[in-house]
PAMILO-45325 format. One record per residue (C-alpha): residue number from 0; residue in three letters; z, y, x. Coordinates in steps of 0.02 Angstrom, whole numbers. Each point is the difference from the previous one (the first is absolute). Last residue first. Layout:
N
+-----+-----+--------+--------+--------+
!   i !  aa !      z !      y !      x !
+-----+-----+--------+--------+--------+
! NUM ! Ala !      Z !      Y !      X !
...
+-----+-----+--------+--------+--------+
***
This chain:
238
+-----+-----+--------+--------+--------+
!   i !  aa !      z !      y !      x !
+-----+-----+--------+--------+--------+
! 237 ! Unk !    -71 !   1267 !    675 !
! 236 ! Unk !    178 !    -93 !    -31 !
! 235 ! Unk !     95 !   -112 !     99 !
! 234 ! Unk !    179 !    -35 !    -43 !
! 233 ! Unk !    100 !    -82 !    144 !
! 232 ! Unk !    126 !   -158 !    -10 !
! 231 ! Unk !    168 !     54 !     66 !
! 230 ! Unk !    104 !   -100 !    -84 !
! 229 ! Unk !    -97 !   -147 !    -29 !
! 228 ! Unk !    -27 !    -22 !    203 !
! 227 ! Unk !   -169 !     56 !     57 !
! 226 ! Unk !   -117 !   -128 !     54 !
! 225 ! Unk !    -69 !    -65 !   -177 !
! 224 ! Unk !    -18 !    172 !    -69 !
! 223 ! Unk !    -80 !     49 !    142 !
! 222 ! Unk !   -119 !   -150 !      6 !
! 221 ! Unk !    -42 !     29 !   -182 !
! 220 ! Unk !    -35 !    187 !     24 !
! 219 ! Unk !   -139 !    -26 !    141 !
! 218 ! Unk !   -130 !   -118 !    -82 !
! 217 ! Unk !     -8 !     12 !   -183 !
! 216 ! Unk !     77 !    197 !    -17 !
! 215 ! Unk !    -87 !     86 !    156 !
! 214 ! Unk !   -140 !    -93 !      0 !
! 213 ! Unk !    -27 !     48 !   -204 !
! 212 ! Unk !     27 !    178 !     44 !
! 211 ! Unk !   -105 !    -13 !    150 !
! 210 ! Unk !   -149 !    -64 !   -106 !
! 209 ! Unk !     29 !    144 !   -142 !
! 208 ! Unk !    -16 !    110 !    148 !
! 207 ! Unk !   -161 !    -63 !     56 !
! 206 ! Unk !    -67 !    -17 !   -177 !
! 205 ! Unk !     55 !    187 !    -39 !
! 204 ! Unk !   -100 !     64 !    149 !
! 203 ! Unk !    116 !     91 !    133 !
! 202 ! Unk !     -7 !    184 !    -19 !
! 201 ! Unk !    127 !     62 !    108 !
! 200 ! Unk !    162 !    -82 !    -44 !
! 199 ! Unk !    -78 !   -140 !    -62 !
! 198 ! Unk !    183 !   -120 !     11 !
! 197 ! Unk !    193 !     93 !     42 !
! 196 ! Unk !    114 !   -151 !     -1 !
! 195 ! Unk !    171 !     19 !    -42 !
! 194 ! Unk !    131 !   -120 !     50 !
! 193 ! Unk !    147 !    -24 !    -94 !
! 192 ! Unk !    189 !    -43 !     53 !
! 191 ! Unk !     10 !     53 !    202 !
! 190 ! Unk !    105 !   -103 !    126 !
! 189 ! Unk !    -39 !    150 !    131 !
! 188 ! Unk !    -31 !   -133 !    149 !
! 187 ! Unk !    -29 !   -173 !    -60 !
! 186 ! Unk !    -91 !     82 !   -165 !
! 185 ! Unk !   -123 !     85 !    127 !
! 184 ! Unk !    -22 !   -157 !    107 !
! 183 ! Unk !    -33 !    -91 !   -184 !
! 182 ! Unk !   -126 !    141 !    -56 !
! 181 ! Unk !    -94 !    -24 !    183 !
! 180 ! Unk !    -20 !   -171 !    -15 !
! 179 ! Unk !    -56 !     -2 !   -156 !
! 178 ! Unk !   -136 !    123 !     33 !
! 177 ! Unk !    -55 !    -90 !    136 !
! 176 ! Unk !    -18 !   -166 !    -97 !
! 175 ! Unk !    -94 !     95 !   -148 !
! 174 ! Unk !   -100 !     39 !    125 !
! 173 ! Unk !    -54 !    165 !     71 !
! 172 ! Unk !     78 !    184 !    -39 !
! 171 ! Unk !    192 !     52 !    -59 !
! 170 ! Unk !     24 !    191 !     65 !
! 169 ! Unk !    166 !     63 !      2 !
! 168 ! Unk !     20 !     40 !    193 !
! 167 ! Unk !     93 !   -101 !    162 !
! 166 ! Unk !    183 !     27 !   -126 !
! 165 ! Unk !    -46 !     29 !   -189 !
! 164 ! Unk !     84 !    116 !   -115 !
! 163 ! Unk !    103 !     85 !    112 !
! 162 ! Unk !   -143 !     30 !    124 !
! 161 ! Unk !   -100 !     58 !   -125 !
! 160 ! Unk !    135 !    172 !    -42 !
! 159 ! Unk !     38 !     23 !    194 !
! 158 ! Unk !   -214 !     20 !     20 !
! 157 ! Unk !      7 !    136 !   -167 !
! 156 ! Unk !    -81 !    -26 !   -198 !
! 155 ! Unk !     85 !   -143 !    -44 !
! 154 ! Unk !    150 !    -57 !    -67 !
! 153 ! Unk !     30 !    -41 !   -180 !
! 152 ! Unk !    175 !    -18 !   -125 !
! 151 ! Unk !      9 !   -126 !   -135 !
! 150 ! Unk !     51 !     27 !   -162 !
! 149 ! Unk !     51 !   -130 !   -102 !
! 148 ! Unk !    -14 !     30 !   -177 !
! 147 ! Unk !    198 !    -12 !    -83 !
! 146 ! Unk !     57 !    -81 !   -146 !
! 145 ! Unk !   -173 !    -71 !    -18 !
! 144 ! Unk !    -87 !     46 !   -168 !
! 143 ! Unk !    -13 !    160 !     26 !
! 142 ! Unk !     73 !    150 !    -84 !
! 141 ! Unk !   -119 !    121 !    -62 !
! 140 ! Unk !     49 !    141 !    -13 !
! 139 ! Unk !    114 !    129 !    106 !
! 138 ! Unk !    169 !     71 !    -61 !
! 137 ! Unk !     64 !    135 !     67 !
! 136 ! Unk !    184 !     55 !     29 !
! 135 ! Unk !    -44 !    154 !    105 !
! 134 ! Unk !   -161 !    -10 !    111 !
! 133 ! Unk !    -23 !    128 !    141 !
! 132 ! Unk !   -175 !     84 !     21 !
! 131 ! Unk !    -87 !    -65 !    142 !
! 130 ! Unk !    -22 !     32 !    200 !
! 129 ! Unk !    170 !     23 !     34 !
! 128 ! Unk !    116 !   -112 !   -106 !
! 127 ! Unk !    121 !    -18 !   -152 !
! 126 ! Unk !     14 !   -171 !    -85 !
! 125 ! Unk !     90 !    -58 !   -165 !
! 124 ! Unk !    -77 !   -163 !    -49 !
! 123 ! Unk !      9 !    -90 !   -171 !
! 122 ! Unk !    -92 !   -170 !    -10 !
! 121 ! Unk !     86 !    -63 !    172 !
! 120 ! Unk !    -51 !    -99 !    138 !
! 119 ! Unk !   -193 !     53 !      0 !
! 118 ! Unk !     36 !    170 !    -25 !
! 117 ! Unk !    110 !     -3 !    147 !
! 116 ! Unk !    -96 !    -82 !    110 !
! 115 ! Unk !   -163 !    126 !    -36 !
! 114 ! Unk !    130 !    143 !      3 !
! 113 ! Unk !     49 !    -41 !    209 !
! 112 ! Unk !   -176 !    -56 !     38 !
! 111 ! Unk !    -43 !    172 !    -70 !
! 110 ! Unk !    118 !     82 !    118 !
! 109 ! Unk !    -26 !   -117 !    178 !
! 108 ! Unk !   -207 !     23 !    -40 !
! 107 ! Unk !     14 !    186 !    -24 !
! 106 ! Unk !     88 !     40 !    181 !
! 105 ! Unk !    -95 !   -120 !     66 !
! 104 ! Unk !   -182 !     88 !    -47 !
! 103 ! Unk !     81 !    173 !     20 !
! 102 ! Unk !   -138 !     78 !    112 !
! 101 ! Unk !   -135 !    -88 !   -116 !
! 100 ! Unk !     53 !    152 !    -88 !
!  99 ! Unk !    -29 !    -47 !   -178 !
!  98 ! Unk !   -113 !     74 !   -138 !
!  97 ! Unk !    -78 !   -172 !    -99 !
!  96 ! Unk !   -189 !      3 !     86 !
!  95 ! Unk !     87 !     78 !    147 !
!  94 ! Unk !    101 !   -158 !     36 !
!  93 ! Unk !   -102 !   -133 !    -79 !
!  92 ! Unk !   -137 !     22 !    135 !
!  91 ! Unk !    117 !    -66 !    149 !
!  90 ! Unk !    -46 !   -160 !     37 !
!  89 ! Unk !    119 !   -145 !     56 !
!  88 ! Unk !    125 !      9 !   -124 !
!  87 ! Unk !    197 !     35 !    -39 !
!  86 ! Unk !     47 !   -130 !    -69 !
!  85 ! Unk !     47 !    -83 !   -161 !
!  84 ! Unk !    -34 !   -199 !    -45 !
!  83 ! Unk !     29 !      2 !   -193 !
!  82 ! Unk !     -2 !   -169 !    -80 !
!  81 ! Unk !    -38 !    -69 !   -174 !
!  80 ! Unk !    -16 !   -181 !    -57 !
!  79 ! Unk !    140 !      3 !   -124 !
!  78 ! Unk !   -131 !    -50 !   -160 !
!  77 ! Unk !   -145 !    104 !     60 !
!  76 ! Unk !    -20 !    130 !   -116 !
!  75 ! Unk !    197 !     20 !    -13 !
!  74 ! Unk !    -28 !     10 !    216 !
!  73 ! Unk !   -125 !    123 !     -5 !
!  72 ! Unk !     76 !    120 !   -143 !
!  71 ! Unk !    172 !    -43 !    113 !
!  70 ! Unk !   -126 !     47 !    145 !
!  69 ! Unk !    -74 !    170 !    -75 !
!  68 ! Unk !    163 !     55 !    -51 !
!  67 ! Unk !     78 !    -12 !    158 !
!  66 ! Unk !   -153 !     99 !     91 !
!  65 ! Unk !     30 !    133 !   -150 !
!  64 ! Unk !    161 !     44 !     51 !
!  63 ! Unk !    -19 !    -31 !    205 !
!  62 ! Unk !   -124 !    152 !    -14 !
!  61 ! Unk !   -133 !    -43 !    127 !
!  60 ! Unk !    -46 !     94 !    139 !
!  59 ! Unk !    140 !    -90 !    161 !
!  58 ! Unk !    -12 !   -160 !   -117 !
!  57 ! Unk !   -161 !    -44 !     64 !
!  56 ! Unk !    -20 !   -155 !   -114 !
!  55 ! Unk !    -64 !   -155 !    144 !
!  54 ! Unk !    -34 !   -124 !    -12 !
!  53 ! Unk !     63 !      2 !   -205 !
!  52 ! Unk !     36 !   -153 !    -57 !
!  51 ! Unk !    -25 !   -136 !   -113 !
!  50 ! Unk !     56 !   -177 !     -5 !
!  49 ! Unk !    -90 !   -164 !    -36 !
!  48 ! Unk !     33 !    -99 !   -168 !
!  47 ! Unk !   -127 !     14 !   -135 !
!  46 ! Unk !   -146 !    105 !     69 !
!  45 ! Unk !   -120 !    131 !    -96 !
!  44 ! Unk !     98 !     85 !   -124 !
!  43 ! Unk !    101 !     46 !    158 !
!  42 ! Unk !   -153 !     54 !    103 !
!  41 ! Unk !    -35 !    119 !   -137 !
!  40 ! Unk !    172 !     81 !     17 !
!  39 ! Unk !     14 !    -23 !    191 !
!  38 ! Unk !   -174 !    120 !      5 !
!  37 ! Unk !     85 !    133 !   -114 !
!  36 ! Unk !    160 !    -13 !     95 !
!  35 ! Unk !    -81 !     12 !    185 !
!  34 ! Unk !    -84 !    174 !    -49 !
!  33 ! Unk !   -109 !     72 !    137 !
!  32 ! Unk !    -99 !   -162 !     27 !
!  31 ! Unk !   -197 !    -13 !     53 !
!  30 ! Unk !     37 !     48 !    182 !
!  29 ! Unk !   -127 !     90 !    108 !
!  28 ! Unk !    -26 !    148 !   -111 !
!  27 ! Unk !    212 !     52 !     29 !
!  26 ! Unk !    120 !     18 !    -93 !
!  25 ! Unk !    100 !   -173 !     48 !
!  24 ! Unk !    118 !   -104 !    -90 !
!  23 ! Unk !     12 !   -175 !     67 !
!  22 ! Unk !    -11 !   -159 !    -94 !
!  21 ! Unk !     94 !   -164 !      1 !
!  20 ! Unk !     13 !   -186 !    -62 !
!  19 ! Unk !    106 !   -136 !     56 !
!  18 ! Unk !     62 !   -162 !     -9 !
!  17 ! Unk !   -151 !    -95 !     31 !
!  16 ! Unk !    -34 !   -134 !    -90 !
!  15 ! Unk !   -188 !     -9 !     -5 !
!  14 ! Unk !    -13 !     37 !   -185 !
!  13 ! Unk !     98 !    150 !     33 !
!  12 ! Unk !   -117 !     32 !    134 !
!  11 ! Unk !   -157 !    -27 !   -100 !
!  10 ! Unk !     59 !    112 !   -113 !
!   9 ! Unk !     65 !    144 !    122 !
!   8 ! Unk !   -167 !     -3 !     64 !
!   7 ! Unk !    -99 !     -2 !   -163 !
!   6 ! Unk !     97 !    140 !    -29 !
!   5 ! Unk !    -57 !     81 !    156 !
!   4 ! Unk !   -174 !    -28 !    -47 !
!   3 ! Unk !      2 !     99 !   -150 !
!   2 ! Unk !     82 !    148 !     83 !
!   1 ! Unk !   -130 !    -22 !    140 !
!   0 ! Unk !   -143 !      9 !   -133 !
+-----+-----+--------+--------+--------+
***
């Protein structure tokens, strides 16, 4: 049912006009998604022209191989839609559940980000490592359709880590007036591309997040497209 519902979700938001669309990878009873790929595979047969990304793929457990492969199968799916935002998550569950020291947690992001960027620049990668077995001359399939997926790299998780992504706290509540405000005080002081809203965390019926969605893309996107200079117009996404 929540599965279901989310695509509705990234639907109605692509309909909407948003910019756009994530899921986060979690193993955990409280969360519905372990596998951002699968779910951004359906979603893609389900929207035209909003973009699809991963909020976020704990790259610290995953093999940066087959997290490339997933997204260029994504992104061919999706007609150059794909995007891979890689961190090193909030929860901690993936770490015994795939054999790694949590211990080593930035020690195993900084090396996989390393092969995940250069798999995704190159079709034949020679790569030697720590934590997995070196790579000599291989070729990895598919290719996607964009020369490159953008990869984005998450905070979160520590006090120092929120602060840098949003000064006074990240939380967006209250109008859509308030909420504006607050994205276009942000964009004054970091001068930030995309926002990312985080809506039914928690729980929240689908018809009250389906109604922020649509707030969030009539009401408050239009005004920050119209206040922000061309160049740096933001992306918002859900």
């Amino acid at each position: 049912m929540r599965l279901r519902e989310l695509i509705d979700l990234a639907r109605l938001a692509d309909q909407a006009g948003l910019d756009v669309f994530g899921v986060g990878e979690h193993h955990r009873p409280d969360f519905a998604i372990s596998s951002p790929p699968v779910v951004l595979a359906a979603v893609a047969q389900a929207t035209e022209r909003i973009r699809l990304t991963s909020t976020v793929t704990v790259l610290s457990t995953a093999d940066p191989v087959k997290v490339f492969e997933d997204f260029a199968t994504v992104d061919l799916i999706a007609a150059g839609r794909a995007e891979i935002t890689a961190g090193r998550g909030v929860f901690t569950q993936s770490f015994p559940l795939f054999g790694y020291d949590l211990a080593d947690n930035d020690e195993l992001f900084d090396e996989k980000l390393d092969l995940l960027l250069q798999l995704n620049r190159a079709e034949r990668v020679t790569w030697v490592g720590r934590h997995r077995a070196p790579l000599a001359d291989a070729g990895v399939h598919p290719r996607p359709v964009q020369d490159q997926i953008p990869v984005w790299i998450a905070v979160g998780g520590t006090p120092a880590s929120v602060v840098r992504a949003g000064p006074h706290g990240a939380l967006f509540a209250g109008s859509p007036q308030k909420v504006i405000d607050k994205i276009l005080w942000e964009h004054q002081l970091l001068g930030h591309d995309r926002f990312l809203a985080q809506i039914g965390l928690g729980g929240l019926p689908f018809a009250e997040t389906a109604r922020s969605t649509e707030l969030l893309a009539t009401e408050v996107l239009p005004v920050i497209r119209r206040e922000t200079s061309p160049e740096h117009v933001l992306q918002f996404g859900s």
